[in-house]
MILUMLUM-75363 format. One record per residue (C-alpha): x, y, z; chain; residue number from 1; residue in three letters. Coordinates in nm, 3 decimals. Example, Ala and Ser with C-alpha at 12.3 -4.5 7.8 and 13.67 -1.06 7.14 Angstrom:
2
1.230|-0.450|0.780|A|1|ALA
1.367|-0.106|0.714|A|2|SER
This chain:
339
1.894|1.981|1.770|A|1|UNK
1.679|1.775|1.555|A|2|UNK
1.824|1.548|1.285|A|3|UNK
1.582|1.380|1.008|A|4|UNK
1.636|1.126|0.735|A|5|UNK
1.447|1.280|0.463|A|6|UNK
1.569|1.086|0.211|A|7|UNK
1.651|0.751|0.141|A|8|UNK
1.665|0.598|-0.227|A|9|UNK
1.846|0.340|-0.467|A|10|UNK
1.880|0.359|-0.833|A|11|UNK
2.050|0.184|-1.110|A|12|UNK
2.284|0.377|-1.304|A|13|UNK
2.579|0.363|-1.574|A|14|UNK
2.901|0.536|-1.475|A|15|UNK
3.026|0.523|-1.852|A|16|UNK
2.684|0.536|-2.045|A|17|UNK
2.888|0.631|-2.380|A|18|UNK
3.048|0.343|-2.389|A|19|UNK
2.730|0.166|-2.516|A|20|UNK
2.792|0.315|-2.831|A|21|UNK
3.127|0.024|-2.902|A|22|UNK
2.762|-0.219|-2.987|A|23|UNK
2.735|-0.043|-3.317|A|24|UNK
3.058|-0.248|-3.351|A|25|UNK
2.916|-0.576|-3.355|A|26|UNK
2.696|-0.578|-3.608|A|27|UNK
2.995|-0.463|-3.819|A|28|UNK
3.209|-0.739|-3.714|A|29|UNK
2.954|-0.969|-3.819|A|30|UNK
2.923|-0.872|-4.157|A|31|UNK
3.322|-0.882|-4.175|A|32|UNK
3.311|-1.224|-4.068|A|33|UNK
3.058|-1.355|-4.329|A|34|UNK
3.297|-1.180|-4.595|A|35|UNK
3.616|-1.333|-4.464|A|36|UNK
3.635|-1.715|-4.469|A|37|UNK
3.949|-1.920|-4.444|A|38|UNK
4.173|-2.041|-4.670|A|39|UNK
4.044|-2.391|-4.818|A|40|UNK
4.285|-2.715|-4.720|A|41|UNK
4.264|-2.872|-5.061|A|42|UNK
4.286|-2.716|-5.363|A|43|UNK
4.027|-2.848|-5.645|A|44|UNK
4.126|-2.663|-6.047|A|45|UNK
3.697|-2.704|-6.076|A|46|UNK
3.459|-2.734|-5.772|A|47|UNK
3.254|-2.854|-6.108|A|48|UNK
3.264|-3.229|-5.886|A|49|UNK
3.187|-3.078|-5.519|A|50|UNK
2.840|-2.867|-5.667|A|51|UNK
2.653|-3.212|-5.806|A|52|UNK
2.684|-3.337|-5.462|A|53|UNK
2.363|-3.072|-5.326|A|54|UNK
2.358|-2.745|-5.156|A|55|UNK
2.597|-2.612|-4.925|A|56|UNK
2.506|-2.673|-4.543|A|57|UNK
2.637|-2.439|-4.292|A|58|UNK
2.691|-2.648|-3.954|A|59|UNK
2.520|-2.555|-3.571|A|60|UNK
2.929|-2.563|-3.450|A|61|UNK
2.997|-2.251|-3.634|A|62|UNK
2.732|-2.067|-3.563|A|63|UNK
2.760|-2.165|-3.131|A|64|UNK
3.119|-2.026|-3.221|A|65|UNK
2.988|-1.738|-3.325|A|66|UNK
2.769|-1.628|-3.113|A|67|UNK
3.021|-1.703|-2.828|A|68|UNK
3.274|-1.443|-2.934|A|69|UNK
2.996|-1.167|-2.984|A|70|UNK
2.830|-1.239|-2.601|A|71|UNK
3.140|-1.232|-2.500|A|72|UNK
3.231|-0.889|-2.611|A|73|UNK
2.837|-0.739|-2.511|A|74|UNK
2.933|-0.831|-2.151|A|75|UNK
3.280|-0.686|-2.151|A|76|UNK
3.182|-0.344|-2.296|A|77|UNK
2.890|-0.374|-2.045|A|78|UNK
3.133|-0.367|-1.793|A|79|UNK
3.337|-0.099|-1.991|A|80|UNK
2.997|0.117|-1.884|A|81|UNK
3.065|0.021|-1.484|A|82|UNK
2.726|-0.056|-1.402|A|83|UNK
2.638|0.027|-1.011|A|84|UNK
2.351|0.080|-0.809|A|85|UNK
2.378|0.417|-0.635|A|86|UNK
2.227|0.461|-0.313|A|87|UNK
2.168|0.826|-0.161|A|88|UNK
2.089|0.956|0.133|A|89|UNK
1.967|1.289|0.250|A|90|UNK
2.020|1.364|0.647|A|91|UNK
1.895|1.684|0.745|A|92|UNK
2.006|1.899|1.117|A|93|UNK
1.860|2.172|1.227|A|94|UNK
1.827|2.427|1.493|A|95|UNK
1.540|2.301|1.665|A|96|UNK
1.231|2.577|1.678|A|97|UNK
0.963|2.448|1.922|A|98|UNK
0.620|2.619|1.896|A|99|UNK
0.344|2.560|2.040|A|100|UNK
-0.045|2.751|1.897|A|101|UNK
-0.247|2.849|2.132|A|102|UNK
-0.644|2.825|1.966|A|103|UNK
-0.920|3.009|2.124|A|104|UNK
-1.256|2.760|2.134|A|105|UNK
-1.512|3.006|2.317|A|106|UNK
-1.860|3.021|2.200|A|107|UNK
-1.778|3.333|1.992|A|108|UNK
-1.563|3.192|1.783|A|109|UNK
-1.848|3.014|1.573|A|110|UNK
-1.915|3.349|1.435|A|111|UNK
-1.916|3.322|1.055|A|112|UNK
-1.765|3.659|0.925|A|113|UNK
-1.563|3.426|0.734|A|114|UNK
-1.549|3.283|0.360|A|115|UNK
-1.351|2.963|0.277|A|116|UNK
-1.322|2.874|-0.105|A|117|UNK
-1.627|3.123|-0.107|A|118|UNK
-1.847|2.954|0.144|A|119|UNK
-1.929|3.143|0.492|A|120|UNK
-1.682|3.015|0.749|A|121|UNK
-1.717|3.044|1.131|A|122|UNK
-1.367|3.183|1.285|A|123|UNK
-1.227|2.813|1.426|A|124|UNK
-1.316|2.707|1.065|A|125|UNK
-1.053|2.958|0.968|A|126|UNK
-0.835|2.920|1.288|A|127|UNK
-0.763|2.537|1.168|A|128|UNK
-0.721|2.568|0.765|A|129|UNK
-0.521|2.788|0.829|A|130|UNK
-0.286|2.605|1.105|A|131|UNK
-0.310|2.317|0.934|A|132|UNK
-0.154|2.472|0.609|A|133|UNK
0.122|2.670|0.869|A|134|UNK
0.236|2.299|1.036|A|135|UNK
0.268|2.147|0.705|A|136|UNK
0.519|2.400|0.616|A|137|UNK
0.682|2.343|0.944|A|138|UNK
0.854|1.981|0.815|A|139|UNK
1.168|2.004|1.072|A|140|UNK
0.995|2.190|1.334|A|141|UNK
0.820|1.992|1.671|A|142|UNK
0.481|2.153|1.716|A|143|UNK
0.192|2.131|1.985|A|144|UNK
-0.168|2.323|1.963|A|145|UNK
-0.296|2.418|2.329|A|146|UNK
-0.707|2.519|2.265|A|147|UNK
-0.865|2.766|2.551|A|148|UNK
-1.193|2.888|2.631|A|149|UNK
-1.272|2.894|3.020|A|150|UNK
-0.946|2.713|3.084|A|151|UNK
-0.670|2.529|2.852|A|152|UNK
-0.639|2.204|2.727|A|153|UNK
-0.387|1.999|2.512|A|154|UNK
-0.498|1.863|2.236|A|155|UNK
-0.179|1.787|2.109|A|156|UNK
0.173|1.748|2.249|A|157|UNK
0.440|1.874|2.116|A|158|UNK
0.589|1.643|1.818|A|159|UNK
0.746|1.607|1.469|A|160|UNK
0.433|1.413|1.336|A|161|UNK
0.225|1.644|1.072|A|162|UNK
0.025|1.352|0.998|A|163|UNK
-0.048|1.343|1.421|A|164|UNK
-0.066|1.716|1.410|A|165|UNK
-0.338|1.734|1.172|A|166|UNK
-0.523|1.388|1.282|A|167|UNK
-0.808|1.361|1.524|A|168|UNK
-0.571|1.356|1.810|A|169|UNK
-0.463|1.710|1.718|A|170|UNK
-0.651|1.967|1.521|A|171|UNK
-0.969|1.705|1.560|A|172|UNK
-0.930|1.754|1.921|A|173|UNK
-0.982|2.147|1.878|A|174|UNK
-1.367|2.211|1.925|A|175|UNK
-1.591|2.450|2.062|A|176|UNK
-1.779|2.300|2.367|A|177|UNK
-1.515|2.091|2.533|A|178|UNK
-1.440|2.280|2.852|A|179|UNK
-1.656|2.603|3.001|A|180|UNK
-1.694|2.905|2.811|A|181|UNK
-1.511|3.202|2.834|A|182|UNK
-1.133|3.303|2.730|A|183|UNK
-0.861|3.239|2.975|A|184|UNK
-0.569|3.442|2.789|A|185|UNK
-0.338|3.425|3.052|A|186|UNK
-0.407|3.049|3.160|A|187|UNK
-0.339|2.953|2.800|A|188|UNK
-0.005|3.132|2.776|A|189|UNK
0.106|2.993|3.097|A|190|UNK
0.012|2.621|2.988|A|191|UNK
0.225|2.691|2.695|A|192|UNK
0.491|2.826|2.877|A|193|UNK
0.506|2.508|3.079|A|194|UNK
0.524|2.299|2.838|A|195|UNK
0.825|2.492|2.639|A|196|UNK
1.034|2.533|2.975|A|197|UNK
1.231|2.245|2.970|A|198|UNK
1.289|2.223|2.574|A|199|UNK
1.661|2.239|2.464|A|200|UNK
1.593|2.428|2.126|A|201|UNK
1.762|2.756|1.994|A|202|UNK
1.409|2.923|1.977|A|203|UNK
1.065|2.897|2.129|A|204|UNK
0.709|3.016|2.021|A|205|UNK
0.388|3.087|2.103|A|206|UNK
0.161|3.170|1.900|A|207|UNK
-0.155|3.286|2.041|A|208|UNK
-0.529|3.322|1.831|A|209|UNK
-0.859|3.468|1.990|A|210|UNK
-1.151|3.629|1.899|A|211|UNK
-1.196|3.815|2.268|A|212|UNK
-1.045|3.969|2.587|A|213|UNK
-0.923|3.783|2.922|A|214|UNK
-1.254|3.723|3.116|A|215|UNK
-1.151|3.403|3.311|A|216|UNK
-0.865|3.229|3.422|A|217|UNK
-0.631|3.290|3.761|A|218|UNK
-0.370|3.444|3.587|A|219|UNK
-0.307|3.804|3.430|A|220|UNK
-0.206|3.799|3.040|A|221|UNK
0.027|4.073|3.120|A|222|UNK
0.158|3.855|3.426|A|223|UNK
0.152|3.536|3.158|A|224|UNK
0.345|3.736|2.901|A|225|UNK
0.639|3.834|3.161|A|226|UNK
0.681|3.487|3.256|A|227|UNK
0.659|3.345|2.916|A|228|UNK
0.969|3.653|2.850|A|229|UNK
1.160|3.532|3.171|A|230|UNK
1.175|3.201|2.964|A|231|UNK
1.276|3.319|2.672|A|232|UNK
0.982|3.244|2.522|A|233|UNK
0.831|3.459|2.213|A|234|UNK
0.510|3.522|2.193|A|235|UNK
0.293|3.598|1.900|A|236|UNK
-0.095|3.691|1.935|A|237|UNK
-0.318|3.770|1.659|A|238|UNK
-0.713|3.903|1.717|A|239|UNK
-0.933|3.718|1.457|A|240|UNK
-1.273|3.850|1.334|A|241|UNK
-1.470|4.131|1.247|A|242|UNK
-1.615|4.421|1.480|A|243|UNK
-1.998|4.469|1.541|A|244|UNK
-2.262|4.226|1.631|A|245|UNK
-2.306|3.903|1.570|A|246|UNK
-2.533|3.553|1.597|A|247|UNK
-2.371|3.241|1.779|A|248|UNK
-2.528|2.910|1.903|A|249|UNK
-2.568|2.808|2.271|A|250|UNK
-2.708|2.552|2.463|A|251|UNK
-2.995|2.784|2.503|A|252|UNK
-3.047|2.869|2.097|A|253|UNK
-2.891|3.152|1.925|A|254|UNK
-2.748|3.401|2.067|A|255|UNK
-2.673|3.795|1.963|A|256|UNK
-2.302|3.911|2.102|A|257|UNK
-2.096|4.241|2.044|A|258|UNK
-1.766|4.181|1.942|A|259|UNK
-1.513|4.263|2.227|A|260|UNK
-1.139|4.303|2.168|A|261|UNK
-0.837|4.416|2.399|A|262|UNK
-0.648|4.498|2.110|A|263|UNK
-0.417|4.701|2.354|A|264|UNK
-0.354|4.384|2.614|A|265|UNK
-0.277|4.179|2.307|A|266|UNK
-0.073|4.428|2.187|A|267|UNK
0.148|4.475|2.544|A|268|UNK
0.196|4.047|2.553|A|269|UNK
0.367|4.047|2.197|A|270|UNK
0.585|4.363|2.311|A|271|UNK
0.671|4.206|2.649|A|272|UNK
0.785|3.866|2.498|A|273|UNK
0.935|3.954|2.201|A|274|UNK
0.704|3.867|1.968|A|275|UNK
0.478|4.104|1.767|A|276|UNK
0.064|4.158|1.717|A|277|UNK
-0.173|4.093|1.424|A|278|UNK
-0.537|4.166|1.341|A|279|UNK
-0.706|3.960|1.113|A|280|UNK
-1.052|4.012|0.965|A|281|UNK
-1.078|3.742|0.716|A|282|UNK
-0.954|3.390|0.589|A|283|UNK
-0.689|3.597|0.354|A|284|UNK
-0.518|3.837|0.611|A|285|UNK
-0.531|3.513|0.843|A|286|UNK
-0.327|3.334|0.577|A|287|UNK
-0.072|3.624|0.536|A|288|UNK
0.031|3.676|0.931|A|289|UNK
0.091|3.321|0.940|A|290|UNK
0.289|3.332|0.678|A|291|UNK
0.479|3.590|0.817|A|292|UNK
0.516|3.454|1.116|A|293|UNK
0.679|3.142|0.893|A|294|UNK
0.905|3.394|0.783|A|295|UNK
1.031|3.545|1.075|A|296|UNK
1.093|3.222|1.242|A|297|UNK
1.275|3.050|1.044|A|298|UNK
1.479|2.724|1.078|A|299|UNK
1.827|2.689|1.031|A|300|UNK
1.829|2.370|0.849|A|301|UNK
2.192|2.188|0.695|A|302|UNK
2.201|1.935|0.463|A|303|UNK
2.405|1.683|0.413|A|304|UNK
2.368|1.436|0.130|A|305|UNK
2.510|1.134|0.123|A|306|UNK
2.609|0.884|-0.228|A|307|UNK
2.769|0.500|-0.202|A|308|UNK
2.740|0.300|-0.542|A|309|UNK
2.805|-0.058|-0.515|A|310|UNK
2.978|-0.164|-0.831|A|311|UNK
2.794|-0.451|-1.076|A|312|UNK
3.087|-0.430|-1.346|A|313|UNK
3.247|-0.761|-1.204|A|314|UNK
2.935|-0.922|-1.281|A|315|UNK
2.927|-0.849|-1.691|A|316|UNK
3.304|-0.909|-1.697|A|317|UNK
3.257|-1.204|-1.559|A|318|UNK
3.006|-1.291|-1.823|A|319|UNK
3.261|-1.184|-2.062|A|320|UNK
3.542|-1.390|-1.946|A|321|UNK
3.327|-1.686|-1.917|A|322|UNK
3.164|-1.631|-2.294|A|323|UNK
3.551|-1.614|-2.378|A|324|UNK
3.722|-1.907|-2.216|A|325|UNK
3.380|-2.102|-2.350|A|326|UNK
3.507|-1.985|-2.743|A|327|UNK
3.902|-2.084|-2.673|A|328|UNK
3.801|-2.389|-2.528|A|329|UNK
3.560|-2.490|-2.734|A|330|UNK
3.781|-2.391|-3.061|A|331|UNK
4.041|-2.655|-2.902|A|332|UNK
3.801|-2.884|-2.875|A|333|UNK
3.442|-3.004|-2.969|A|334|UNK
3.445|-2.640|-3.261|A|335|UNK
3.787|-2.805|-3.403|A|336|UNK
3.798|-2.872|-3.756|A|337|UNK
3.992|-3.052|-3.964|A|338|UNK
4.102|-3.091|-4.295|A|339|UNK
């Protein structure tokens, strides 16, 4: 069982957004309270007298009254709107699927009877755009590439880390000339095997790429395939390239080889372990069985979201309350007038 934060994010956000809409009020109010003054404490028959002595001044008093009373109601219908900051979180369980690709490295495999964005291609070129586009499809699923020639190797464990994966300590790590030639089927399925025993996952893969037949190794692929079944262990095996003859560096210079498949042993692994054979003959069909593998492997993933909002209302209100207890005060006090 694997379990994954995926997600993990805060925003700001208004509960009551429509509530905004009680501002059109204020400048309203403000108009009504330039139109509506209070009733004078003297009464003059002519204010004839009170215009020769100058212009009118309006006082600062009034106008910090003012402006009181209107914060004070912008904070309380900002609070009206409940203001929170809602934090969610995605949390995502699955079923576990544990697969391991197995890469063939032999000298053969630097055949180019591939095209890649229209460019020739040697067959690993292909192997690894390819798996590297497969793993990053894989988000919840722990992966590990095994390469082969003469003998396996790991060049990666398996892990959850795409960014490992596809780094120089994974797919980097996959190269023709690291161990002796040749292409130990059997060996390779066997190191995979190994390495998937112990796992506690619902399923387990192999998927296995070459360009040849089993010409080294101690073990039988049909032997490998049985033991990988006993496990419970599918396997999937796909035979890259094209048939006929074709021009390959070696130490010694280039080198002419005849393609050799054993379409029929790859053919009796998949059957044995439960798993099923492909042939692919360029970067496109390549693309399409591992996408179909995708498909037919499947995780079962559950989500399970989930939102807290810490509440910010107080904070306005407060505002509000303060704005108002500053205008009753003050009106009591240093705003009094009298007549």
């Amino acid at each position: 069982m694997v379990r994954m934060l995926l997600l993990a994010e805060s925003s700001f956000s208004l509960a009551h957004p429509l509530a905004l809409l009680l501002l059109l009020l204020i400048p309203l109010l403000a108009m009504l309270k330039g139109r509506v003054g209070r009733e004078g404490s003297i009464k003059f028959s002519s204010l004839h007298i009170l215009r020769r002595m100058g212009p009118k001044s309006k006082g600062r008093i009034g106008g910090f009254r003012l402006a009181s009373i209107f914060l004070s109601l912008i904070c309380a219908i900002f609070a009206l709107t409940r203001p929170q900051i809602v934090n969610r979180e995605e949390v995502v369980t699955d079923s576990g699927i544990e697969l391991i690709i197995a890469i063939d490295v032999s000298r053969s495999m630097q055949a180019e009877d591939f095209r890649i964005n229209n460019n020739r291609a040697n067959r690993l070129q292909a192997a690894k755009k390819v798996t590297r586009e497969f793993i990053r499809g894989r988000q919840t699923d722990r992966i590990g590439i095994i390469a082969f020639a003469g003998r396996p190797y790991l060049a990666s464990p398996l892990t959850l880390s795409k960014s490992w994966l596809e780094g120089p300590y994974g797919l980097g790590r996959v190269d023709i000339g690291l161990v002796e030639d040749g292409t130990a089927i059997g060996s390779a399925i066997a190191a995979a095997s190994k390495r998937l025993d112990k796992r506690d996952s619902k399923s387990k893969v192999i998927v296995l790429l070459t360009d040849g037949k089993n010409n080294s190794g101690k073990l039988n692929p049909i032997e490998a395939a049985k033991l990988a079944k006993t496990l419970g262990i599918k396997v999937y095996t796909i035979a890259v390239g094209t048939y006929g003859n074709h021009t390959v560096q070696t130490p010694r210079g280039p080198t002419r080889l005849h393609q050799e498949y054993d379409e029929e042993t790859l053919q009796s692994i998949a059957s044995i372990a439960d798993g099923k054979f492909f042939r692919a003959q360029d970067t496109g069909s390549l693309q399409k069985i591992f996408s179909e593998i995708d498909q037919m492997e499947k995780t079962e993933v559950k989500r399970r979201v989930t939102v807290e909002a810490d509440e910010l209302f107080v904070f306005p209100a407060f505002g509000a309350l303060a704005f108002g207890l500053i205008t009753v005060i003050g009106r009591e006090t240093i705003w009094r007038r009298f007549p």
